[in-house]
N, CA, C and O atoms as a DFTB+ gen file, in Angstrom:
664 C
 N C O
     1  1      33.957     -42.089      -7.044
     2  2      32.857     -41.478      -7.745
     3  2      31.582     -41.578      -6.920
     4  3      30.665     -40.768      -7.057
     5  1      31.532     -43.025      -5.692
     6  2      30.035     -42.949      -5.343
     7  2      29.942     -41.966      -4.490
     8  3      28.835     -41.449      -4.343
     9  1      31.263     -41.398      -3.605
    10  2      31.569     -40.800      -2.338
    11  2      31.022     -39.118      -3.497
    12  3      29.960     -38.713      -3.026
    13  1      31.249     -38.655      -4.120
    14  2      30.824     -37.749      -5.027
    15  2      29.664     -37.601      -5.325
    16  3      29.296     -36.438      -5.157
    17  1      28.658     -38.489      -5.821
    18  2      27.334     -38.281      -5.893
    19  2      27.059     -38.351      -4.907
    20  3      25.944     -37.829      -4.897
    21  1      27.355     -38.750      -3.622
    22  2      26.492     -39.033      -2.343
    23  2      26.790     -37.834      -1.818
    24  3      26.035     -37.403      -0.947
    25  1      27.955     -37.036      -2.235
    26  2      27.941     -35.441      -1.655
    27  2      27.317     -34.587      -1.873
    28  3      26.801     -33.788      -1.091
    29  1      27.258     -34.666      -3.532
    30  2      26.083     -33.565      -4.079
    31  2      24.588     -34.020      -4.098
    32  3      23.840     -33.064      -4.302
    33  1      23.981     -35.151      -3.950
    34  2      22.999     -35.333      -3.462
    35  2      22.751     -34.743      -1.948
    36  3      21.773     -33.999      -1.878
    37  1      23.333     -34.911      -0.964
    38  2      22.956     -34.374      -0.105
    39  2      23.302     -32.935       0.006
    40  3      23.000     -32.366       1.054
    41  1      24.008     -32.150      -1.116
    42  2      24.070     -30.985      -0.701
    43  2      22.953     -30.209      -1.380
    44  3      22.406     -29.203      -0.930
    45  1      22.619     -31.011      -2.878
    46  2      20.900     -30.608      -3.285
    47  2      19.954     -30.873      -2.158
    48  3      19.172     -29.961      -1.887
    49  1      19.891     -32.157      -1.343
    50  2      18.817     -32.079      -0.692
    51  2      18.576     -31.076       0.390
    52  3      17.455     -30.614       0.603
    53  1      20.065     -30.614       1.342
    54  2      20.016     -29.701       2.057
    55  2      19.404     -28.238       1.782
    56  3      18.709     -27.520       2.501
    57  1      20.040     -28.008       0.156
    58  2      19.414     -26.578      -0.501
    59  2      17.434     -26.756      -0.476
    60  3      16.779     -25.975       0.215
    61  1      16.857     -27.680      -1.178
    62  2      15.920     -27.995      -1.410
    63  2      15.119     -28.004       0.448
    64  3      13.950     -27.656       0.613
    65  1      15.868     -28.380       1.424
    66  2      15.107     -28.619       2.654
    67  2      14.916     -27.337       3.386
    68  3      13.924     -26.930       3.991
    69  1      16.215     -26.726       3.178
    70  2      16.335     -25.490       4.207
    71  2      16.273     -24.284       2.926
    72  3      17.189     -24.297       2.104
    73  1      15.196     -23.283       2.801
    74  2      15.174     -22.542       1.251
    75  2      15.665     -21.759       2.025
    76  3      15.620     -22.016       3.228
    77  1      16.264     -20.599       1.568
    78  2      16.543     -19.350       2.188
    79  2      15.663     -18.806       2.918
    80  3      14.655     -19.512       2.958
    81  1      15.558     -17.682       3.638
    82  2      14.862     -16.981       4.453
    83  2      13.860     -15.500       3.484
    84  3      12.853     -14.846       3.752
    85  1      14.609     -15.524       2.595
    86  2      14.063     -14.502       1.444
    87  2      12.991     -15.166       0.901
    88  3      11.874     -14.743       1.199
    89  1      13.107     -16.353      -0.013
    90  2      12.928     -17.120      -0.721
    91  2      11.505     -17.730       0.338
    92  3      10.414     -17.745      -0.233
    93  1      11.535     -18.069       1.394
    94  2      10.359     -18.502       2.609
    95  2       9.371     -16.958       2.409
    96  3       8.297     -16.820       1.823
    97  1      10.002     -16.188       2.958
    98  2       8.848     -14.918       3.036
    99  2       9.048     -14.573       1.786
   100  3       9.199     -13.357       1.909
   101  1       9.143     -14.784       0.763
   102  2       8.416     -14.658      -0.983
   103  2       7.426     -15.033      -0.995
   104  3       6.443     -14.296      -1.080
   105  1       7.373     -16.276      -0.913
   106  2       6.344     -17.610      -0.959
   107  2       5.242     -16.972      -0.074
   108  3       4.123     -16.691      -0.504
   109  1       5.686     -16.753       1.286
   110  2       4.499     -16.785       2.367
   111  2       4.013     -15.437       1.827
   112  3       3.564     -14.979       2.878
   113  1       3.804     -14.530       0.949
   114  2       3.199     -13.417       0.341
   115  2       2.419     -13.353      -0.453
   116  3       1.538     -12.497      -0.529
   117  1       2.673     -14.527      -1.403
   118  2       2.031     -14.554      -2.673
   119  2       0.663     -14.675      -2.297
   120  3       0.242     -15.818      -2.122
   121  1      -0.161     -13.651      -2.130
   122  2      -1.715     -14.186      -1.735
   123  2      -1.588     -12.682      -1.399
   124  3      -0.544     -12.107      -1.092
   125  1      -2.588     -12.243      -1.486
   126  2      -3.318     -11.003      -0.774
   127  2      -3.192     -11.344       0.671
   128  3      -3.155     -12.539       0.965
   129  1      -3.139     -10.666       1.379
   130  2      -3.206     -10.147       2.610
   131  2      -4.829     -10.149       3.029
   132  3      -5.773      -9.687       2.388
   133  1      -4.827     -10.623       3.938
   134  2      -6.631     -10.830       4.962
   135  2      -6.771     -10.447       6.214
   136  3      -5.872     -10.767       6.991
   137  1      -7.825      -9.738       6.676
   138  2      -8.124      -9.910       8.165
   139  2      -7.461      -8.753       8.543
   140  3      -6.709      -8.835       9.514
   141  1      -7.667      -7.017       7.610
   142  2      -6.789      -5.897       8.259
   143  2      -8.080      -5.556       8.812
   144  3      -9.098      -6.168       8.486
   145  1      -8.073      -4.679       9.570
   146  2      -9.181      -4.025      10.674
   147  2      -9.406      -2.943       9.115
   148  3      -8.542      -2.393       8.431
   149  1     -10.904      -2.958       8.966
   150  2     -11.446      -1.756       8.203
   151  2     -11.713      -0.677       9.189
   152  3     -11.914      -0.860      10.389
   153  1     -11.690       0.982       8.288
   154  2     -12.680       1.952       9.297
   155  2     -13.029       2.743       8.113
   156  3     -12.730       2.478       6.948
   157  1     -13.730       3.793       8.569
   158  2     -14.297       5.032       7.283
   159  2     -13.172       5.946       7.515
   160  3     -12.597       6.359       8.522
   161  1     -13.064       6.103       6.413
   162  2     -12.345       7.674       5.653
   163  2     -13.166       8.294       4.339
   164  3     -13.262       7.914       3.173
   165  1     -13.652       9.305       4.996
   166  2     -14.367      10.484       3.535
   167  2     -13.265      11.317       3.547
   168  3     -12.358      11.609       4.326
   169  1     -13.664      11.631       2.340
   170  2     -12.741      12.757       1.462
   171  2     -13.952      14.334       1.406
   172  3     -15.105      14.141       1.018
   173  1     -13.595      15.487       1.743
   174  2     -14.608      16.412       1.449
   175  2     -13.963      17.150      -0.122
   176  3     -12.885      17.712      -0.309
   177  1     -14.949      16.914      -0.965
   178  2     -14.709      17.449      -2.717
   179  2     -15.909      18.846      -2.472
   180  3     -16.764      18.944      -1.593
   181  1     -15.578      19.820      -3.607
   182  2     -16.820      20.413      -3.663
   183  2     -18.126      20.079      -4.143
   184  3     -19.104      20.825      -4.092
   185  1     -18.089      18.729      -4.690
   186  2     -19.701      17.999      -5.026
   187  2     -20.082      16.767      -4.156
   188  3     -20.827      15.820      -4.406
   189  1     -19.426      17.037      -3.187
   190  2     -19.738      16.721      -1.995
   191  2     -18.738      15.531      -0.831
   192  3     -17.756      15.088      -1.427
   193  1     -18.791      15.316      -0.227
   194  2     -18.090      14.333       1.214
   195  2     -18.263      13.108       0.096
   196  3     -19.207      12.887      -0.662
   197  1     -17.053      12.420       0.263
   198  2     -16.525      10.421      -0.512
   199  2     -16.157       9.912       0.407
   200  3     -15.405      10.341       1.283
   201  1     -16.704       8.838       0.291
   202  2     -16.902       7.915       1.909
   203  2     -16.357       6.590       1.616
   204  3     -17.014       5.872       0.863
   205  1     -14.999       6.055       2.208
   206  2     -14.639       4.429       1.784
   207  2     -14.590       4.043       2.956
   208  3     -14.653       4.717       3.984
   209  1     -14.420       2.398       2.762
   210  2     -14.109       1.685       4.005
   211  2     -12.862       1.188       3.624
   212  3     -12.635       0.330       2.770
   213  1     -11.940       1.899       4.446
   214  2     -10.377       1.164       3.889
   215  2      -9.926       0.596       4.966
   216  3     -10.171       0.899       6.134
   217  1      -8.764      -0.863       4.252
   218  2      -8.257      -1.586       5.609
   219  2      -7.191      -0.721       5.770
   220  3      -6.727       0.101       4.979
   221  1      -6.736      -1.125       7.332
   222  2      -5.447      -0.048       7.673
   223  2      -4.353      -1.153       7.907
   224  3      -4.162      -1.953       8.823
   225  1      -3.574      -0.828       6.474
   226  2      -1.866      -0.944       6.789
   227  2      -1.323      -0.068       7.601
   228  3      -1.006       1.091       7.330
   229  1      -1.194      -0.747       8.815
   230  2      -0.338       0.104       9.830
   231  2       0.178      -0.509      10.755
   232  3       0.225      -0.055      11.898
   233  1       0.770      -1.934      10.321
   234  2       2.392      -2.002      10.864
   235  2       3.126      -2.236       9.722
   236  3       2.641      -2.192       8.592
   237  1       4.877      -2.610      10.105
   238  2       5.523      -2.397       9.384
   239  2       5.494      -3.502       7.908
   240  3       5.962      -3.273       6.792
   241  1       4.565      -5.071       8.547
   242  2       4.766      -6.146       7.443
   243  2       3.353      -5.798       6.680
   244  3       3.268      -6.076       5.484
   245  1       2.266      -5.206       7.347
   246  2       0.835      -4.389       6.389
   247  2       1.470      -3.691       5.344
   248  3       1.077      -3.897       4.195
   249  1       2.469      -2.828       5.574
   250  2       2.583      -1.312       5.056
   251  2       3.151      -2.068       3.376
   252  3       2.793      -1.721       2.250
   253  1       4.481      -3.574       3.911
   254  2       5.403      -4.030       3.211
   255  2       4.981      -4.526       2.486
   256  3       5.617      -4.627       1.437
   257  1       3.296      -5.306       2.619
   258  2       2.266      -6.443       1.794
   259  2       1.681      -5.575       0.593
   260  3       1.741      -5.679      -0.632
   261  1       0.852      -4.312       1.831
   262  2       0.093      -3.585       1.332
   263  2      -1.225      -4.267      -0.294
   264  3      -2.195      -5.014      -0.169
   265  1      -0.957      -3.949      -0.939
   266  2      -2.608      -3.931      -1.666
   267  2      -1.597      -5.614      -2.981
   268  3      -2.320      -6.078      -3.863
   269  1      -0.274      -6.140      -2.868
   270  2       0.131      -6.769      -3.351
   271  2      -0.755      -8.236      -3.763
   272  3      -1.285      -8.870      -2.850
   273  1      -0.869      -8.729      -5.256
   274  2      -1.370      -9.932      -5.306
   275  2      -2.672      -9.493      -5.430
   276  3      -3.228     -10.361      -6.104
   277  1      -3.377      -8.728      -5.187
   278  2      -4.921      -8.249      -5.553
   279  2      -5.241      -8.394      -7.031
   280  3      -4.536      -8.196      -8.020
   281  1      -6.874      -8.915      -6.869
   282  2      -7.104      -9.035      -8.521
   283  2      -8.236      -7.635      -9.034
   284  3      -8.487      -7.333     -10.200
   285  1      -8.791      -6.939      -7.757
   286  2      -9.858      -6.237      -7.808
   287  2      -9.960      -5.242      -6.529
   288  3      -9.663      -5.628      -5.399
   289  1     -10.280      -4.304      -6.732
   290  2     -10.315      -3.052      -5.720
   291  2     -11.902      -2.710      -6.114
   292  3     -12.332      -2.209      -7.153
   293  1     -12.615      -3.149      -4.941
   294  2     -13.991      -2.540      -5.580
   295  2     -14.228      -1.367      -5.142
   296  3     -13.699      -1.015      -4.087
   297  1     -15.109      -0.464      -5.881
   298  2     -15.565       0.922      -5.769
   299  2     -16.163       0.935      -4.293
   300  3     -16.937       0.099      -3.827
   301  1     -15.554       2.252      -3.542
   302  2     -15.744       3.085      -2.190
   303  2     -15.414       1.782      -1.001
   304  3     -16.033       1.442       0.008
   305  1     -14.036       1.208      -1.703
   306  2     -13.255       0.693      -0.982
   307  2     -11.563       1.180      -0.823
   308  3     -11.220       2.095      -1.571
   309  1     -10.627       0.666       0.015
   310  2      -9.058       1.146      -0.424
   311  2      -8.176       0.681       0.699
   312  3      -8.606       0.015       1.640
   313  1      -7.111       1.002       0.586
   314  2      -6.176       0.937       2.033
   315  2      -5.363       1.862       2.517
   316  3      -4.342       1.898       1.830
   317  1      -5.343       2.779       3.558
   318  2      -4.576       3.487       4.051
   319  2      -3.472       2.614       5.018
   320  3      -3.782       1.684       5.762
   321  1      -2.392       3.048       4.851
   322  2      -1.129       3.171       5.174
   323  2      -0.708       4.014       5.761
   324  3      -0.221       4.988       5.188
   325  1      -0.769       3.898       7.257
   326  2      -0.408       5.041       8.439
   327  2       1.056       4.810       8.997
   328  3       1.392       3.972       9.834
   329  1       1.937       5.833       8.281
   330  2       3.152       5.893       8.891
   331  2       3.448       6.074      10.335
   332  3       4.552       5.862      10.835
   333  1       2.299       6.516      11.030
   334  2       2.498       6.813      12.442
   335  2       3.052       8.203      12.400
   336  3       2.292       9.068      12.835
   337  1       4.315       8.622      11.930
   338  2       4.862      10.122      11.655
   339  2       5.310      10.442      10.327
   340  3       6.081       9.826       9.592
   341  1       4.584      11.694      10.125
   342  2       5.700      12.537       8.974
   343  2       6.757      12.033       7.883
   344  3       7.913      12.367       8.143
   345  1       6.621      11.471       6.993
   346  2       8.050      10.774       6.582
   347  2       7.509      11.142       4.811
   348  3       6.344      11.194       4.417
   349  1       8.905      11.376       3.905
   350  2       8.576      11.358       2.538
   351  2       8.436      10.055       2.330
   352  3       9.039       9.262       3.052
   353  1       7.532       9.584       1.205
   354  2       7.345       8.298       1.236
   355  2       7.509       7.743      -0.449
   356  3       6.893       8.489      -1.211
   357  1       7.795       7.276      -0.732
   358  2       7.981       6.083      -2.098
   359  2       7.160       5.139      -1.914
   360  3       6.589       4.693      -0.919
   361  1       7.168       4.901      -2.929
   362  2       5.769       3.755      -3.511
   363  2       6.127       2.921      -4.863
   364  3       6.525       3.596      -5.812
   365  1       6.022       1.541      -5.030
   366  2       6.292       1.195      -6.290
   367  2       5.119      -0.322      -6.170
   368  3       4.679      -1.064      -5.292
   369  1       4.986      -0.091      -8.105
   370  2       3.765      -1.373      -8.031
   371  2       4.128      -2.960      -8.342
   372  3       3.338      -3.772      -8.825
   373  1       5.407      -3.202      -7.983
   374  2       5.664      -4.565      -8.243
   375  2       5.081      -5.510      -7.197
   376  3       4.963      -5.267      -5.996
   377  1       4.717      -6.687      -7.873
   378  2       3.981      -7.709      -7.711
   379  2       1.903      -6.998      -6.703
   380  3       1.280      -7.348      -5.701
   381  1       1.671      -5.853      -7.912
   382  2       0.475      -5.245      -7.320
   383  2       0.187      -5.432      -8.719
   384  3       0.921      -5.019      -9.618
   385  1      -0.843      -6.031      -8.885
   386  2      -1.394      -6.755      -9.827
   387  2      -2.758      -5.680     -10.886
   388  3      -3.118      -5.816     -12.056
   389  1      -2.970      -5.188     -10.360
   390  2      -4.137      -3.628     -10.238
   391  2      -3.418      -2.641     -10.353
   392  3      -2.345      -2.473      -9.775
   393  1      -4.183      -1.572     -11.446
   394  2      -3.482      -0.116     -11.342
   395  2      -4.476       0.319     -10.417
   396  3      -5.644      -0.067     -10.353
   397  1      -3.866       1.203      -9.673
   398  2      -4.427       2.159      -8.389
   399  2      -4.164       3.596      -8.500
   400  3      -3.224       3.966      -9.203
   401  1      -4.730       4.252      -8.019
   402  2      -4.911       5.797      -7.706
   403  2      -3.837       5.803      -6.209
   404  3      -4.218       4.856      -5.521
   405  1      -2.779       6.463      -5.577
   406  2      -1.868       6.686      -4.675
   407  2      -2.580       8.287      -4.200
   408  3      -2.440       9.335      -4.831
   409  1      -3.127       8.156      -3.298
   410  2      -3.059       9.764      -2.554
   411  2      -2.162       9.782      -1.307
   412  3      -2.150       9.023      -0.338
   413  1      -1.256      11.088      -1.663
   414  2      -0.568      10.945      -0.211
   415  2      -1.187      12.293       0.304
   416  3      -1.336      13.347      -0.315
   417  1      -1.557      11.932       1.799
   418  2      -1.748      12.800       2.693
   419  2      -0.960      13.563       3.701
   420  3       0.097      13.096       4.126
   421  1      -1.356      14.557       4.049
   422  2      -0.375      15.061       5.180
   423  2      -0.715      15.255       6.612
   424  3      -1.927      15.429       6.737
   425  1      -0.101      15.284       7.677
   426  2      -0.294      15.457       9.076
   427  2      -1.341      15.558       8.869
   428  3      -2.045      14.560       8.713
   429  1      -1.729      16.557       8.806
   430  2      -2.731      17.856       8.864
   431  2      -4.526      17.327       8.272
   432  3      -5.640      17.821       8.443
   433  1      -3.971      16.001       7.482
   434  2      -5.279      15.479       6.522
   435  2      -5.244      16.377       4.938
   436  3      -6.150      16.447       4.108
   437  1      -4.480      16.722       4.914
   438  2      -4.748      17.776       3.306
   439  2      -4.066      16.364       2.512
   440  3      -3.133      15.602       2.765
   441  1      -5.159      16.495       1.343
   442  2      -3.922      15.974       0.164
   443  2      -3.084      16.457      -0.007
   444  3      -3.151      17.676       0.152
   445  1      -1.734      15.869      -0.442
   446  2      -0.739      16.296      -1.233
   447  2      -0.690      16.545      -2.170
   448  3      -0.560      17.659      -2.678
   449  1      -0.823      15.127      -2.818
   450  2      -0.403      15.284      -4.277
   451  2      -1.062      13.614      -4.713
   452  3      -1.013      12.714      -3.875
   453  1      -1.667      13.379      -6.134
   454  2      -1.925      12.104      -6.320
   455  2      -1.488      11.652      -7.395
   456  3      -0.973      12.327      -8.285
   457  1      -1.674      10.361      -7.400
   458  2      -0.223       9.653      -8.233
   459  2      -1.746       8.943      -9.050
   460  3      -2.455       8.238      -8.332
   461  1      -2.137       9.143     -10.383
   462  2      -2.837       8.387     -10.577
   463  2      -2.982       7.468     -11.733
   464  3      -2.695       7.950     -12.829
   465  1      -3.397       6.168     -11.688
   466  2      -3.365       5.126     -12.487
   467  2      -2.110       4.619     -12.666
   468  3      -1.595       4.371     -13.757
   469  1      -1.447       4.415     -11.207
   470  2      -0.009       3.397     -11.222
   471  2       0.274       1.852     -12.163
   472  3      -0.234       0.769     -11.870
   473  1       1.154       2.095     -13.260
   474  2       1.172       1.238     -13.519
   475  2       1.514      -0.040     -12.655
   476  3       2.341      -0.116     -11.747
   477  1       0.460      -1.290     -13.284
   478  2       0.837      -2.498     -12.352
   479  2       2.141      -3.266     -12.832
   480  3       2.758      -2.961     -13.853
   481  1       2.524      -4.412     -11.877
   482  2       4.312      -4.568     -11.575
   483  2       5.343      -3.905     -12.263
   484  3       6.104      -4.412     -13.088
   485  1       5.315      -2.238     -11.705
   486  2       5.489      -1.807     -12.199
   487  2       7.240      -1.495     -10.722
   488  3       7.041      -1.368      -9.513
   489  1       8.472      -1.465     -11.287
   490  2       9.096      -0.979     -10.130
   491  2       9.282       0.515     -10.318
   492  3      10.048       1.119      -9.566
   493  1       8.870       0.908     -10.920
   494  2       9.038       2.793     -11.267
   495  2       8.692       3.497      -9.965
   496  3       7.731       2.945      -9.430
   497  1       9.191       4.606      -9.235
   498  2       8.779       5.561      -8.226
   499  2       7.770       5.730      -8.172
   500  3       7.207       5.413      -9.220
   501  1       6.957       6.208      -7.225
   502  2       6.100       7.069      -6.827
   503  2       6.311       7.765      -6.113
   504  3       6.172       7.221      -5.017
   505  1       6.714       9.164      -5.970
   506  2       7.106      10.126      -4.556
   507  2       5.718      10.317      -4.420
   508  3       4.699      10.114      -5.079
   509  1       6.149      10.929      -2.974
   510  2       5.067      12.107      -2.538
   511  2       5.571      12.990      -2.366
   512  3       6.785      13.148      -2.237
   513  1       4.449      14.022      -2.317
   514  2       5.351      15.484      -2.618
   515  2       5.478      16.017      -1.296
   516  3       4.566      16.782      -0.986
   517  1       6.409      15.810      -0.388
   518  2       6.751      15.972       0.711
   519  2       6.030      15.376       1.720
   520  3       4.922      14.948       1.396
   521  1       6.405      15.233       2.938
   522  2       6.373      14.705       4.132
   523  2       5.112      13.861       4.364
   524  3       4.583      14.625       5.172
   525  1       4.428      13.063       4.274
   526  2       3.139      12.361       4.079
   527  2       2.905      11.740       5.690
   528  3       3.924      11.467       6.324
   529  1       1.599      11.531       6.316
   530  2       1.574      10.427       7.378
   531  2       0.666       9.668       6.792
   532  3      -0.218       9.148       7.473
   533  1       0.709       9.558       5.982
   534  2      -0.271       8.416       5.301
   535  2      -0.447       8.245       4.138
   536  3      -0.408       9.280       3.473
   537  1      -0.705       6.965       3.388
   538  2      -1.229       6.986       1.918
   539  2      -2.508       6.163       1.753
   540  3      -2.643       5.053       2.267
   541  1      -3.594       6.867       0.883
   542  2      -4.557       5.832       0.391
   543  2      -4.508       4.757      -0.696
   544  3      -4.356       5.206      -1.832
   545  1      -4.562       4.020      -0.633
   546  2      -4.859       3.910      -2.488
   547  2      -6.214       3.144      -2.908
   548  3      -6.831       2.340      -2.210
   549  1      -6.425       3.431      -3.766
   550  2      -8.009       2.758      -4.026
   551  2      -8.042       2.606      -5.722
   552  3      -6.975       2.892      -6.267
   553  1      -8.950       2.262      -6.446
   554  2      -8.871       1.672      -7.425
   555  2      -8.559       2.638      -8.595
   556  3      -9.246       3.660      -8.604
   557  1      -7.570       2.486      -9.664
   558  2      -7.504       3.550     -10.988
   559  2      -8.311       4.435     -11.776
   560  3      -8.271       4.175     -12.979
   561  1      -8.620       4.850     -11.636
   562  2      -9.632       6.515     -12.086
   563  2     -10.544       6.869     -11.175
   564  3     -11.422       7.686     -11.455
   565  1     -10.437       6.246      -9.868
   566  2     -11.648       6.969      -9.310
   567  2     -11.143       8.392      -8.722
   568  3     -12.081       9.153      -8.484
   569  1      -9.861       8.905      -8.440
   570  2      -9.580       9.828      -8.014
   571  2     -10.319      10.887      -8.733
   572  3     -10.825      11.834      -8.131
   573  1     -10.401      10.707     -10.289
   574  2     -10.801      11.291     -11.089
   575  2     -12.293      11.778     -10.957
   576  3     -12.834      12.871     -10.788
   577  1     -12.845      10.071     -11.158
   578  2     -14.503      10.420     -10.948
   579  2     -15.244      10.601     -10.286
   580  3     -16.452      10.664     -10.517
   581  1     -14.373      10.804      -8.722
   582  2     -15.182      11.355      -7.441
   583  2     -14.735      12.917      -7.424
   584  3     -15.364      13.720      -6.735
   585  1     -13.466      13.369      -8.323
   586  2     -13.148      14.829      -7.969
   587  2     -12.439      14.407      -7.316
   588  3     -13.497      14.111      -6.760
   589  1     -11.462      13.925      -6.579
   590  2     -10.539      13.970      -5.528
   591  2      -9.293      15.264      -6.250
   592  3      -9.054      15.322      -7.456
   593  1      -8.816      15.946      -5.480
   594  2      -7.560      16.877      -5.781
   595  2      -6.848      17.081      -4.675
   596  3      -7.305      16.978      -3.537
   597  1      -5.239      17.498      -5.076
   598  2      -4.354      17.931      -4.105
   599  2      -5.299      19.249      -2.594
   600  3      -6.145      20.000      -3.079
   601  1      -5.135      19.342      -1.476
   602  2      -5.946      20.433      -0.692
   603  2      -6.991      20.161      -0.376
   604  3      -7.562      21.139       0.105
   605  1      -7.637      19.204      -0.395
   606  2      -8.949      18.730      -0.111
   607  2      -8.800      17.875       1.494
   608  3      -8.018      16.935       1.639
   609  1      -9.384      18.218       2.229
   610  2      -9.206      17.324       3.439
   611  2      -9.886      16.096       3.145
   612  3     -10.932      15.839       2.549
   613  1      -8.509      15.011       4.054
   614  2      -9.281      13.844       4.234
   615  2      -9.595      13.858       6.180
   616  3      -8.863      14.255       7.086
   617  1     -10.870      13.293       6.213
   618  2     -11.570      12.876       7.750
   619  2     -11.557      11.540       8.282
   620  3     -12.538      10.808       8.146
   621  1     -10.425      11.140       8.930
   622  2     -10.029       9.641       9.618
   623  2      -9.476      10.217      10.945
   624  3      -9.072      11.375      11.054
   625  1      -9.493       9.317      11.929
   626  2      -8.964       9.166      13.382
   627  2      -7.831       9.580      13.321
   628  3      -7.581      10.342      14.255
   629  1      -6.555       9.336      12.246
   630  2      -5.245       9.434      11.868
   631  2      -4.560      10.691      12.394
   632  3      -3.729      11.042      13.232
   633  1      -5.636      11.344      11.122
   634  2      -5.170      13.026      11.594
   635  2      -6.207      13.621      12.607
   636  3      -7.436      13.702      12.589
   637  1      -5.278      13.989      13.462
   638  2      -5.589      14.584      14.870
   639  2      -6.308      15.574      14.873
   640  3      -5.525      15.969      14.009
   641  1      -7.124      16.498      14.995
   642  2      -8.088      17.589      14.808
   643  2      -6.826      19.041      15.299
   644  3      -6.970      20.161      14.810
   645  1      -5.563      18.687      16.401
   646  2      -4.539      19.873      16.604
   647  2      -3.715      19.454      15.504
   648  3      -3.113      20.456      15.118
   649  1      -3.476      18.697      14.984
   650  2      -2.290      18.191      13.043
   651  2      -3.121      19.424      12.165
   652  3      -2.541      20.123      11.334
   653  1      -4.513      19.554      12.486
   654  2      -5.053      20.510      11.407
   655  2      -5.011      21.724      11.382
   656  3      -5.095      22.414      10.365
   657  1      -4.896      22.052      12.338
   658  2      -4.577      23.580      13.084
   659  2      -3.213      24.071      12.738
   660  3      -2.948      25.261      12.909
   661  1      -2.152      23.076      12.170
   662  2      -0.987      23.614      11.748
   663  2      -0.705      24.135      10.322
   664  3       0.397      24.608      10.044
């Protein structure tokens, strides 16, 4: 019997020492994300140019963090998410603590299409409506109360001034 507890003691302690590798990068997430490089992105509406300073998710563990664990998105702030290329993109709000406004953009800088007032931990879809190189998101109704709509150019480094010409 002692040869028995002395097995499963050490096979709890082994579980308890070495956690999984999932279970490690869970943990190391729980916190907002710090220290992304900000830049400007305006939006042109017909009552005039919307101007944020968003951080840029744009590698692959930014894109994966993204706006997760946040308690507050303040106004003519957000985060773009630069795919680098073209890709349909999904979106879901689990462990995103904030409902957000989702604009997906295209090559070209046109809106697509906007997803607005995502419910929070929420795992439900979000498409975009075809091929996106980027997504914003910024805080729940402002899409609304700045006018933002599908066709409206957005103005960032992202999209290339020849992406617009197509």
């Amino acid at each position: 019997m002692t040869k028995l507890l002395h097995f499963i003691l050490l096979a709890f302690m082994a579980c308890v020492a070495l956690p999984s590798t999932s279970f490690a990068q869970a943990v190391a997430i729980e916190g907002p994300q710090r220290g992304l490089r900000v830049e400007k992105l305006s939006i042109a509406t017909p009552s005039g140019v919307r101007s944020f300073n968003v951080e840029m998710a744009d590698t692959p563990r930014s894109r994966e963090i993204g706006m997760m664990w946040r308690t507050n998105v303040p106004r003519g702030t957000g985060m773009l998410f630069d795919f680098k290329t073209p890709e349909a993109a999904t979106f879901w709000m689990e462990n995103t603590l904030v409902s957000l406004d989702l604009i997906f953009i295209r090559a070209d800088g046109r809106i697509a299409n906007i997803a607005a007032n995502a419910q929070p931990l929420s795992r439900a879809l979000i498409p975009s409506d075809g091929p996106v190189l980027a997504v914003l998101e910024i805080g729940a109704g402002e899409s609304r109360r700045l006018g933002l709509a599908a066709g409206q150019r957005v103005t960032h480094r992202i999209f290339a001034p020849a992406r617009a010409k197509k």
